[in-house]
RONU-442417 format. One record per residue: residue number from 1; residue in three letters; chain; x, y, z of N, C-alpha, C in turn. Coordinates in nm, 4 decimals, decimal comma, always signed. Layout:
BEGIN
  pos  code  unit      n_px      n_py      n_pz     ca_px     ca_py     ca_pz      c_px      c_py      c_pz
  NUM   Ala     A         X         Y         Z         X         Y         Z         X         Y         Z
...
END
This chain:
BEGIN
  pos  code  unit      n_px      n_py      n_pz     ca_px     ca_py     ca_pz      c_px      c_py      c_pz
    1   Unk     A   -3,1621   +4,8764  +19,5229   -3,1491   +4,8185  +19,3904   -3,0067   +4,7674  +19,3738
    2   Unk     A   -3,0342   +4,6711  +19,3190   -2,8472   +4,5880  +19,3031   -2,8057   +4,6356  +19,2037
    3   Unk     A   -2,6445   +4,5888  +19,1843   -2,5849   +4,6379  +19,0442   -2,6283   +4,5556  +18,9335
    4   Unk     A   -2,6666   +4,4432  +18,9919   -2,7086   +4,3257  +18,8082   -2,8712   +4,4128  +18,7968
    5   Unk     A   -2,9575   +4,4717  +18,8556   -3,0668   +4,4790  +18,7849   -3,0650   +4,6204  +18,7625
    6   Unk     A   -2,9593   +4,7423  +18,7723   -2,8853   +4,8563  +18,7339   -2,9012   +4,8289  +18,5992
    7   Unk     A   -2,7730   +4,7414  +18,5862   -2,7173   +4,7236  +18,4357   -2,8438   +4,7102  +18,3592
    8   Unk     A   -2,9603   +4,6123  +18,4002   -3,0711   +4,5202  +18,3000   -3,1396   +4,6708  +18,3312
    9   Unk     A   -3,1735   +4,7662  +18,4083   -3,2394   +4,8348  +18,3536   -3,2117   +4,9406  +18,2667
   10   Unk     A   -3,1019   +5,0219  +18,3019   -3,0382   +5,0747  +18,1653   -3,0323   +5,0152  +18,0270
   11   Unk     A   -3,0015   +4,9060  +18,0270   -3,0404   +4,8236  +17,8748   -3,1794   +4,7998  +17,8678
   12   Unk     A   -3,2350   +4,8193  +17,9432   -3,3825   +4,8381  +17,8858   -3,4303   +4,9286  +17,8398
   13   Unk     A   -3,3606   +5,0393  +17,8705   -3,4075   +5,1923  +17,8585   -3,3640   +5,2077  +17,7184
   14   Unk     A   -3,2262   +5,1432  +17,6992   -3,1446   +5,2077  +17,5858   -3,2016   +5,1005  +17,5118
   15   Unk     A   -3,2501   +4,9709  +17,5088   -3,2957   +4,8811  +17,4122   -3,4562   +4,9412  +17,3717
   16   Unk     A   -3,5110   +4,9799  +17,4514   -3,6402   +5,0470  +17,4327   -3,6383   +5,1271  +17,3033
   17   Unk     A   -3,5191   +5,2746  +17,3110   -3,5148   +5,3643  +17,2665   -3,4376   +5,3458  +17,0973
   18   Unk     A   -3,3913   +5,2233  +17,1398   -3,3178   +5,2035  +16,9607   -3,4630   +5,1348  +16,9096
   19   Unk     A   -3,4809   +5,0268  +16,9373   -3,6082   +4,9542  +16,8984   -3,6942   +5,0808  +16,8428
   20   Unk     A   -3,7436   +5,1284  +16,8931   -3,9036   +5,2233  +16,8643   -3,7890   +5,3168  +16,7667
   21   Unk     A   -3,7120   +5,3312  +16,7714   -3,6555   +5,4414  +16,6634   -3,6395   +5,3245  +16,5391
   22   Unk     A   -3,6134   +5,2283  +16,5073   -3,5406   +5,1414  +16,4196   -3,6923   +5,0458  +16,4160
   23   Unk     A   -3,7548   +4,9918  +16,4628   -3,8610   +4,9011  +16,4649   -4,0345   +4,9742  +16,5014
   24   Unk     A   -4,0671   +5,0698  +16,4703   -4,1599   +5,0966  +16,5605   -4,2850   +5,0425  +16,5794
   25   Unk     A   -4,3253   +5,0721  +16,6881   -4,4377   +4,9686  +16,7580   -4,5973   +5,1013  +16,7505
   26   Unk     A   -4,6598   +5,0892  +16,6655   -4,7515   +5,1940  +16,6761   -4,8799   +5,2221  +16,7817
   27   Unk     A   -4,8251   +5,1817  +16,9236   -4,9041   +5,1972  +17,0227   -4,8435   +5,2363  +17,1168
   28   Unk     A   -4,8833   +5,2823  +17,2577   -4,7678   +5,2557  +17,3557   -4,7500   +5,1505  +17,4039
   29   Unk     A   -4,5936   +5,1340  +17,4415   -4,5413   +5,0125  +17,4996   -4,4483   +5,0072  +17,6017
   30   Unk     A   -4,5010   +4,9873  +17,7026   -4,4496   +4,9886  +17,8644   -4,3548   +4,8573  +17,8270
   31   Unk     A   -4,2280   +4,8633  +17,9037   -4,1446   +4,7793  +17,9176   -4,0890   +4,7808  +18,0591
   32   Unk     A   -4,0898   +4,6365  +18,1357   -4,0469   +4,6096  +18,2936   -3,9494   +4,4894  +18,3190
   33   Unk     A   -3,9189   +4,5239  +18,3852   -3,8351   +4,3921  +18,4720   -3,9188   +4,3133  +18,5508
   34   Unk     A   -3,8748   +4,2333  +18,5820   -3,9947   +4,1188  +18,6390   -3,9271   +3,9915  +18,7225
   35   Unk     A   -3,9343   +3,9643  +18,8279   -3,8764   +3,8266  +18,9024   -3,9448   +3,7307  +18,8463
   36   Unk     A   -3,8586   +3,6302  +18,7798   -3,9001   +3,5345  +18,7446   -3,9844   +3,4265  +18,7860
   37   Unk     A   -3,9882   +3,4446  +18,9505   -4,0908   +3,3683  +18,9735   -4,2536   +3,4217  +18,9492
   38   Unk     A   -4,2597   +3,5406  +18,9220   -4,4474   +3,6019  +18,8520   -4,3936   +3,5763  +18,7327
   39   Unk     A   -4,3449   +3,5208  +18,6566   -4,3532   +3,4561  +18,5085   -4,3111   +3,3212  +18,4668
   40   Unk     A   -4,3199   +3,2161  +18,5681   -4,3051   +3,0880  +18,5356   -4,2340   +2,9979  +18,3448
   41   Unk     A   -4,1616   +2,9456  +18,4010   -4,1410   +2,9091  +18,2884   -4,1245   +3,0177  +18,1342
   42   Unk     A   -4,0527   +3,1252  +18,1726   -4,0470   +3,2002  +18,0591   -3,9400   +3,3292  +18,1020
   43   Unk     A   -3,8829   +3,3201  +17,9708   -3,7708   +3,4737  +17,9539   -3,8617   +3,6173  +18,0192
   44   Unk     A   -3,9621   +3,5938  +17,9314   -4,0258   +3,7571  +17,8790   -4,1352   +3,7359  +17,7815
   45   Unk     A   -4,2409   +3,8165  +17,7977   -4,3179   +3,8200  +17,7456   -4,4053   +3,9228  +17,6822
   46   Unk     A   -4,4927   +3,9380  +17,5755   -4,5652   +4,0403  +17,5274   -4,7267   +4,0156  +17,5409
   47   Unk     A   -4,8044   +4,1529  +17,5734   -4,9438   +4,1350  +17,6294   -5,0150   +4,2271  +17,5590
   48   Unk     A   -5,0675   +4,2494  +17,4745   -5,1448   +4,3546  +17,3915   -5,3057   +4,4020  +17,4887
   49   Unk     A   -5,3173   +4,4859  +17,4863   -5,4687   +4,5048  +17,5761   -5,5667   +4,5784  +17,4211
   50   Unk     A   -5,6366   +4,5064  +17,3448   -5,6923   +4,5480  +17,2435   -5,8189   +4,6862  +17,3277
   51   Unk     A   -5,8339   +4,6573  +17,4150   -5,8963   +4,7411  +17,4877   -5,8686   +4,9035  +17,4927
   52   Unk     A   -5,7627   +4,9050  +17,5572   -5,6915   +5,0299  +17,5716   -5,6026   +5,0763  +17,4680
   53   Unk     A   -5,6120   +4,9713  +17,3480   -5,4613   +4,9739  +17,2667   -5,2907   +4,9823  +17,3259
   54   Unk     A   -5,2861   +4,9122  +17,3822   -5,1704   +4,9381  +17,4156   -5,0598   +4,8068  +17,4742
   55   Unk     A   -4,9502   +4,8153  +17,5068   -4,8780   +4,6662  +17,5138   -4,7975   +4,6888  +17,6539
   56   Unk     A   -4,7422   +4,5964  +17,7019   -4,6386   +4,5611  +17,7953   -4,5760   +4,4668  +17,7521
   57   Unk     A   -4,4275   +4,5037  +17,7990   -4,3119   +4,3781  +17,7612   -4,2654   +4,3514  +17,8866
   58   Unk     A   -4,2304   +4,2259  +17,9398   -4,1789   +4,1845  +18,0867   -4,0571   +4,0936  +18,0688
   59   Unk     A   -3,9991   +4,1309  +18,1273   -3,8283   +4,0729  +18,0842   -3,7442   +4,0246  +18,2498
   60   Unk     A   -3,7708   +3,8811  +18,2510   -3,7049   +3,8299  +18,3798   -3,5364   +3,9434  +18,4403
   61   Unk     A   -3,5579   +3,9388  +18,5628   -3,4795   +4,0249  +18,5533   -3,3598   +3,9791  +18,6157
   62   Unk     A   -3,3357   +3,8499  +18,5799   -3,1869   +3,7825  +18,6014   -3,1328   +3,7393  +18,4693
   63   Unk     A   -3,2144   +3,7448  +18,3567   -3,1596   +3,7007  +18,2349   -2,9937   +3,7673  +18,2383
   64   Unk     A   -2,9010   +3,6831  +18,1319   -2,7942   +3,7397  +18,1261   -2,7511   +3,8287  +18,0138
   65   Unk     A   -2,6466   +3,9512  +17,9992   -2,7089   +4,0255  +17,8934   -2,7345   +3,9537  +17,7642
   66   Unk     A   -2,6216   +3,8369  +17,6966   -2,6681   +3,8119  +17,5526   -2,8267   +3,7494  +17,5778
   67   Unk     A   -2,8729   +3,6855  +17,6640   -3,0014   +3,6550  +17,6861   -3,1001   +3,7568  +17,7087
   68   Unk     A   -3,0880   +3,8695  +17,7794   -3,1724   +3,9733  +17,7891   -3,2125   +4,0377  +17,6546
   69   Unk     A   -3,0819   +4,0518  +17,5797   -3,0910   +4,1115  +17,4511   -3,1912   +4,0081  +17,3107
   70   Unk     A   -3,1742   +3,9471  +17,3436   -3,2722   +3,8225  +17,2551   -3,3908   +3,8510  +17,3134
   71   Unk     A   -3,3785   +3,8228  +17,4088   -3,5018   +3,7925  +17,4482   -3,6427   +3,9392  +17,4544
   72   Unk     A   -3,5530   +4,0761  +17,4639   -3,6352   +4,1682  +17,4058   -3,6576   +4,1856  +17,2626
   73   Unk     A   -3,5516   +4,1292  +17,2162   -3,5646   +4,1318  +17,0255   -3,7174   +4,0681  +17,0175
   74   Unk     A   -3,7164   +3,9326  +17,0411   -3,8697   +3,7950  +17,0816   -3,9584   +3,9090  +17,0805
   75   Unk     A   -3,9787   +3,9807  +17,2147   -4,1140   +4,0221  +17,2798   -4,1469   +4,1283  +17,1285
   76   Unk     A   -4,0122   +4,2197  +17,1191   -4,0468   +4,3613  +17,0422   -4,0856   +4,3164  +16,8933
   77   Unk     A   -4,0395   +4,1510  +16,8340   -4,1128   +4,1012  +16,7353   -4,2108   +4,0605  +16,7720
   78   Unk     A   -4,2908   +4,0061  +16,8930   -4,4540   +3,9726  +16,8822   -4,4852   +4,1340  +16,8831
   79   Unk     A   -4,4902   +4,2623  +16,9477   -4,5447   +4,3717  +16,9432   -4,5477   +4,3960  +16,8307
   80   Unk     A   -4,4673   +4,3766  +16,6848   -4,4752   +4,4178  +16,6168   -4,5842   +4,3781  +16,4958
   81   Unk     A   -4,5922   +4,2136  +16,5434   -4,6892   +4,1535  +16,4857   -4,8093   +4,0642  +16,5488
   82   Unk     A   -4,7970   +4,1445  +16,6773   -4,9599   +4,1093  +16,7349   -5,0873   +4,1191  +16,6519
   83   Unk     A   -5,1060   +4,1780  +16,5730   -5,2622   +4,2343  +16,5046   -5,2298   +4,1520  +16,3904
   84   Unk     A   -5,1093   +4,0041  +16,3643   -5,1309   +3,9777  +16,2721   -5,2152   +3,7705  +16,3418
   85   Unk     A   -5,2280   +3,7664  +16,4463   -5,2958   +3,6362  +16,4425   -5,4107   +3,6790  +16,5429
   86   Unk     A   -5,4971   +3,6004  +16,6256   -5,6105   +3,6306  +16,6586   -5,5364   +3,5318  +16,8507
   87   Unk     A   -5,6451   +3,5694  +16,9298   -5,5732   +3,5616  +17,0772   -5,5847   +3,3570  +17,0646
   88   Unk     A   -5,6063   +3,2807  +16,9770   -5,6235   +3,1456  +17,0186   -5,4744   +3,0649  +16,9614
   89   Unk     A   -5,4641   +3,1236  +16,8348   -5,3529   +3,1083  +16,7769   -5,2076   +3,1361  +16,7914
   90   Unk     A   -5,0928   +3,0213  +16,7730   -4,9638   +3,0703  +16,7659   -4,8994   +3,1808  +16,7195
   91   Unk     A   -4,8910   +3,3030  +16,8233   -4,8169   +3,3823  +16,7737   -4,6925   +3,4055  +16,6576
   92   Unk     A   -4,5921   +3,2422  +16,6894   -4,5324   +3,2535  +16,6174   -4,5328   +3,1733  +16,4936
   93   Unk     A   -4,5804   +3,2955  +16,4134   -4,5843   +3,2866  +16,2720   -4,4886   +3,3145  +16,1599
   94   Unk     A   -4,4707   +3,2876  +16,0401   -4,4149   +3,3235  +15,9616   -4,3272   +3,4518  +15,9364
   95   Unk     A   -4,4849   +3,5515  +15,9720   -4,4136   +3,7034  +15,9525   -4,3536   +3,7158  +16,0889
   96   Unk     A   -4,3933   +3,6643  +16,2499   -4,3265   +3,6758  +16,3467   -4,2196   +3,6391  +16,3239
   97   Unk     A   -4,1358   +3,5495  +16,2721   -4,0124   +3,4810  +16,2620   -3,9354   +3,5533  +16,1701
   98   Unk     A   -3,9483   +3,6212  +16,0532   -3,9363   +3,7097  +15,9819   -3,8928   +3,8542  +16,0634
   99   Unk     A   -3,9885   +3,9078  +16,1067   -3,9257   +4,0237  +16,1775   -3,8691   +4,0171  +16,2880
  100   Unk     A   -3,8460   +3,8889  +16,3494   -3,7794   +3,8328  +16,4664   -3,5935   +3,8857  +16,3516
  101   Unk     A   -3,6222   +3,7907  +16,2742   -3,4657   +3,8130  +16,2141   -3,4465   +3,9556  +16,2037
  102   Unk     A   -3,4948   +3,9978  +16,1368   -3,4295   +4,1238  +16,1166   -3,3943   +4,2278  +16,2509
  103   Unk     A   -3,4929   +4,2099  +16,3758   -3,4580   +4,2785  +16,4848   -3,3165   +4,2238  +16,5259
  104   Unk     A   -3,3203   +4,0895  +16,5314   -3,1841   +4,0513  +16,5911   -3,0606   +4,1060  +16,4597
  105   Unk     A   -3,0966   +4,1043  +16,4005   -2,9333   +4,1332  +16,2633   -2,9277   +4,2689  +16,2985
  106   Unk     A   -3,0262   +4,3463  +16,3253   -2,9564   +4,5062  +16,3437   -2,9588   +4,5109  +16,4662
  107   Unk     A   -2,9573   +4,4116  +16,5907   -2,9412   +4,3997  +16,7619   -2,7724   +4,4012  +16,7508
  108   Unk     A   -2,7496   +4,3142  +16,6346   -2,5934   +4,2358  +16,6476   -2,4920   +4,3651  +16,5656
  109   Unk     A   -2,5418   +4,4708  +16,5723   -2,4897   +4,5976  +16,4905   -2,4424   +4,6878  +16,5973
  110   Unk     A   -2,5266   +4,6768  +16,7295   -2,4906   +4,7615  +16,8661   -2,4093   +4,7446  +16,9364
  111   Unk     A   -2,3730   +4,8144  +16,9634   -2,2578   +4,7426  +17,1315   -2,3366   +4,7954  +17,2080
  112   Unk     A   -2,3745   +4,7044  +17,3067   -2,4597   +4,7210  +17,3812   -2,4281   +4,7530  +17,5396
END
């Protein structure tokens, strides 16, 4: 394991653990690192399994930190408002954009 995906995983751990204390996500939610080439064209992403109830977050794992840190704020606002659109529709909605802000204003409160 290298030192750049060290660092990204410790901030995942510790971004995990403020999030669900400060934002919580009422299911479980697996969070990974991911080579950007199995996620084309994208930071990171959120996957709800209505099945099992439960989510995954995947977070390229070269992002840089102010980018890593956004970019889990993104995913941990769709988890938060997955159950509010249906699987055909734009996730990002109103209330997504909404609790998008507020994750990032108390992101920009941490030293990370």
């Amino acid at each position: 394991m290298s030192s750049h995906s060290d660092w990204r995983r410790l901030l995942l751990k510790r971004f995990r653990r403020w999030a669900q204390a400060k934002f919580p996500v009422p299911f479980p939610l697996r969070c990974y690192l991911k080579h950007p080439a199995k996620m084309p064209d994208m930071l990171g992403y959120f996957e709800f399994n209505e099945e099992e109830n439960r989510g995954v977050i995947c977070i390229a794992n070269t992002c840089t930190a102010d980018c890593f840190i956004d970019t889990l704020c993104e995913e941990w606002a769709h988890a938060r408002t997955a159950y509010l659109c249906t699987d055909d529709e734009d996730p990002h909605t109103a209330s997504f954009w909404a609790e998008y802000g507020r994750i990032v204003g108390a992101s920009r409160d941490v030293h990370w």
